[in-house]
Residue, then its C-alpha position, 0 to 999 in steps of 0.5 A: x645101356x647095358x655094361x658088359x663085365x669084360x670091359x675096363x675103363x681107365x677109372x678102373x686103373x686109377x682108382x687106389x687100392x683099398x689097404x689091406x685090413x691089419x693082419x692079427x684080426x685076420x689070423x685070430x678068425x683064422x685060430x678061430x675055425x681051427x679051433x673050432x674045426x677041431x673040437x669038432x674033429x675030436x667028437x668025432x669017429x674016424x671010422x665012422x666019418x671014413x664009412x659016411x664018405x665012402x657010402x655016399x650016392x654018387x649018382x644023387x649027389x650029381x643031382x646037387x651039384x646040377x642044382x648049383x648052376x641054376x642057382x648061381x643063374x638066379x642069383x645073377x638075374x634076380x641082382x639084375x632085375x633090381x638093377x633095372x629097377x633102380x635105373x642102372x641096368x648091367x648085364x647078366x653076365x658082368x652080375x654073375x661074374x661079380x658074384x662068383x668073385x665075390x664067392x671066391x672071396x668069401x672063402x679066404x675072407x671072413x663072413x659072408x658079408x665080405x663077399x657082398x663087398x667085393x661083389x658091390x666094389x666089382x659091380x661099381x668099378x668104373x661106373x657111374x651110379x655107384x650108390x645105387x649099386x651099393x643100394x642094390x646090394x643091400x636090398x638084394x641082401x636084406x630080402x635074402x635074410x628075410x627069405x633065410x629067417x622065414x626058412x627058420x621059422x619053419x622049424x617052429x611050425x614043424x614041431x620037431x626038436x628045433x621047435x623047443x627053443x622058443x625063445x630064439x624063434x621070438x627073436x626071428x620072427x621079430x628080426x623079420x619084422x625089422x627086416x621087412x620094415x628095413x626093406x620097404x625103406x630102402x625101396x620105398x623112403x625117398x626125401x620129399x623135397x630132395x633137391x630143396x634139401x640138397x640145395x640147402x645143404x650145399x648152400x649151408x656147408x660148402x665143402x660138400x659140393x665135393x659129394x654132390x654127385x653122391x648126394x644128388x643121386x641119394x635124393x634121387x633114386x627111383x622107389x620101387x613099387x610094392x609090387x616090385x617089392x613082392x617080385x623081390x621077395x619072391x625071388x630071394x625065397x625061390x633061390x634059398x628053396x633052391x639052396x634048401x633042395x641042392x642041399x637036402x638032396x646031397x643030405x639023402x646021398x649020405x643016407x641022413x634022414x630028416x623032415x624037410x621042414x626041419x632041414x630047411x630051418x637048420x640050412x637056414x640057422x647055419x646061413x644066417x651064422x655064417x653071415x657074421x665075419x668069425x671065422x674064415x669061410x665058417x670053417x669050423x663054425x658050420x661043422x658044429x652048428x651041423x654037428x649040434x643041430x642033427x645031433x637032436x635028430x638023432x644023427x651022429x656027429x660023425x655023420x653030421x660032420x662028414x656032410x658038412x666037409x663034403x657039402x664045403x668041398x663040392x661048394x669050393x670046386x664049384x666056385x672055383x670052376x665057374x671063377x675059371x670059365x667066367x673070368x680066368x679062361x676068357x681073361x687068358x684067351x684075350x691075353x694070348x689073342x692080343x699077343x698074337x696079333x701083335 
């Protein structure tokens, strides 16, 4: 059955708050994107980021910003799919609102990785099977890094300025061979005698019988098909062409001109940076990694810098807008209708 993302348990109040992580590593990756957001700031002409603004196409821009709303609903249905795959079926809505609050996270918090626990704790709190949501996750992750790191390969292909640095594209595509073994693990690797193993082990050392539950579900998570893999993938490319596209399209309305090849390896060189956690929502880290990789295009910086600081703004109100309408309003209009009925 189906759990619906506006219901709470009681499990979901008596789980105990995580601690909050220490301050100081905190406020060093937030020096960091501020640092970095200015040396950026500094290579740049004021005039010339001023004129970059204000000669933006609105009507083409509006194009991007339609794109992100199919966006956000593939992402959502695509967790739900390997979900169902995996036996533990939640509905699409609960996935998209988890999504969204992982999104929100990722802007206060470092790397994109922060979001993805935020997501898992979401999608786990007040469930049962919560190593399967957690391996659901990772799955969903490691598919969209595969589906990234073919993005950049493109830029070997295209034979344009990215095409030079040969040895980094060594390195993706070997990182997309480790991906890929990676991925059909995680689908695919279940211990042939699971439940003689557990057995053994609980017999062996008793303490663990506190985490049966957990291991139990470990050995016993249903495999995903080769089939099924194919599906996975296929939705983790089609939603980063759908990223590479919303993102090209607001390129134009800025009048910056480069091969769609080339973007979508440099859109992916800049996703795969900003999964690291250095700094606080890649601020900083995203504007020069724009500013050096269109700058071999021939783009200004100040161009190049005025499309990263636009296309992060349309991102933040987009999030917080769907974090509204998915969690906030509803969670005020229950509010006001319990009162009322008092």
């Amino acid at each position: 059955m189906e759990v619906s993302w506006k219901s709470r348990t009681a499990a979901d109040q008596a789980q105990p708050k995580v601690p909050e992580r220490s301050f100081i590593p905190r406020s060093a990756k937030l020096l960091l994107s501020i640092l970095l957001l200015w040396f950026v700031m500094r290579l740049t002409n004021p005039a010339a980021l001023w004129t970059a603004l204000r000669s933006i196409d609105i009507p083409l821009m509006s194009v991007t910003i339609l794109m992100y709303f199919p966006a956000q609903a593939l992402a959502a249905y695509r967790w739900n799919f390997l979900l169902k795959q995996l036996g533990r079926p939640i509905s699409f809505w609960a996935l998209l609102g988890h999504n969204v609050r992982g999104q929100v996270s990722t802007l206060i918090l470092p790397g994109q990785i922060s979001g993805d626990l935020v997501r898992a704790a979401g999608a786990a709190r007040g469930q049962n099977g919560k190593v399967t949501i957690a391996l659901s996750v990772v799955i969903d992750k490691v598919a969209f890094l595969i589906a990234v790191i073919g993005c950049a390969l493109l830029g070997w292909v295209e034979h344009g300025p990215l095409s030079q640095f040969r040895s980094m594209y060594v390195i993706l595509g070997s990182a997309a061979m480790l991906a890929l073994v990676l991925l059909s693990l995680l689908c695919r690797y279940r211990p042939s005698r699971s439940v003689q193993w557990l057995t053994y082990l609980q017999q062996r050392w008793p303490g663990l019988l506190r985490y049966s539950s957990i291991l139990e579900e470990v050995c016993t998570v249903p495999r995903i098909k080769v089939g099924t893999m194919g599906q996975v993938l296929a939705f983790a490319l089609a939603l980063q062409a759908f990223q590479v596209m919303g993102s090209y399209v607001l390129l134009r309305a800025m009048h910056i001109s480069v091969d769609i090849g080339d973007w979508a390896a440099i859109n992916a060189f800049v996703a795969l940076a900003q999964v690291l956690p250095l700094s606080i929502g890649g601020l900083g880290i995203r504007e020069g990694l724009f500013a050096g990789t269109l700058a071999l295009f021939g783009i200004a910086v100040s161009k190049a810098t005025a499309f990263s600081l636009v296309g992060f703004t349309l991102n933040v109100l987009l999030i917080l807008m769907m974090w509204l309408l998915l969690g906030v309003v509803p969670a005020g209009l229950k509010r006001v209708a319990e009162r009322s009925a008092l």
